[in-house]
N, C-alpha and C positions, 0 to 999 in steps of 0.2 A: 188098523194096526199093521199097515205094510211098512215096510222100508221103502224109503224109493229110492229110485231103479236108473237114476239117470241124474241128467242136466234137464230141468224145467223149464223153459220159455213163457210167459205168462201172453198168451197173443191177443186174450176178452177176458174183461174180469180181471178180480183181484182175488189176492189168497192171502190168508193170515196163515204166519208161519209161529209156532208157540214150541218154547224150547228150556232145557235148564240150562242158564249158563256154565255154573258149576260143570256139566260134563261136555264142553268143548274145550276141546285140548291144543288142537291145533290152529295155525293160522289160516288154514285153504279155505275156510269158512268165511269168505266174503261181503256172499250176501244175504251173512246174516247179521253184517251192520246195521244199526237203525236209516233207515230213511223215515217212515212216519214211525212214532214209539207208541202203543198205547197207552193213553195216562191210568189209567184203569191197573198199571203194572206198576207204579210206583211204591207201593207197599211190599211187594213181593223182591226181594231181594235176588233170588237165584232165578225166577222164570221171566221170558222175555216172550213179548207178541211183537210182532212185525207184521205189517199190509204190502205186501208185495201188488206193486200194480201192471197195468198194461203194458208191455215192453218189458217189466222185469224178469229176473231168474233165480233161479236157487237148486242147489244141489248141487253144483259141480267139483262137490268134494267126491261125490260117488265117482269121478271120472280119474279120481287117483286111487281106486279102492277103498273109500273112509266110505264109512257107516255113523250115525249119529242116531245114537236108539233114543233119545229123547224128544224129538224133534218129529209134531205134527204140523201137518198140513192141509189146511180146510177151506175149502170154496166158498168166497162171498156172493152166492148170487149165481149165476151163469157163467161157468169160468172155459177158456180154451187153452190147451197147454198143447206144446210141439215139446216132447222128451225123446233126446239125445239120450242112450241106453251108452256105458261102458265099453258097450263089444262094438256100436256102431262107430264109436269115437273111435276106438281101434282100429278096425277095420279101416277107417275111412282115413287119419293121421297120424297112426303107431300108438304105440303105448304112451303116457307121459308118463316121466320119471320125477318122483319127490327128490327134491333139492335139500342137504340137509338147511337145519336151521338155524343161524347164526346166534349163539348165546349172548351177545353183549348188552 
C-alpha cells in the first residue's frame, strides 16, 4: 500500500500495473496506455490491468508532483526496477514545470 516514489524503469521482468480509470485526471499519465490490455478486464468498466515489460516505465507523473492513489503495482515473477526518485530528477535537471492544458 505505498505510493511510489519515483520514475520505474522495468530493466527484468514484468509488472502489472491495476488502476481505476475514473480517477485519472490528468494527461502526464502516459504509460498508462494499453500496450498489452488484459482481456480478463473487459467487464470491468472503470479498472484497467496493464503488463508493463522489459524496457518499460511508469510513474513519471511522480516526477511532476501527481500521486495516483489508485494505482498498484505488482511483480510478475522476478522483476528489477532502476527508480528515478523526484528529488534525484531535481537534483540532477531542475524541477519540471506542468504546462497548462490546452482545452480544445
Amino acid at each position: 500500500n505505498e505510493h511510489l516514489s519515483g520514475l520505474y524503469i522495468i530493466q527484468k521482468g514484468q509488472v502489472k500495473l491495476s488502476y481505476d480509470t475514473d480517477l485519472i485526471k490528468t494527461p502526464s499519465e502516459n504509460s498508462l496506455q494499453p500496450e498489452t490490455l488484459d482481456r480478463s478486464d473487459k467487464y470491468q468498466r472503470s479498472s484497467r490491468h496493464l503488463i508493463k515489460k522489459e524496457g518499460g516505465y511508469f510513474g513519471e507523473w511522480t516526477l511532476l508532483g501527481e500521486n495516483i492513489e489508485s494505482l498498484s503495482a505488482t511483480a510478475i515473477g522476478d522483476v528489477i526496477c532502476e527508480v528515478i526518485t523526484k528529488e534525484k530528477f531535481d537534483s540532477a535537471v531542475g524541477p519540471l514545470v506542468k504546462l497548462p492544458q490546452d482545452d480544445n
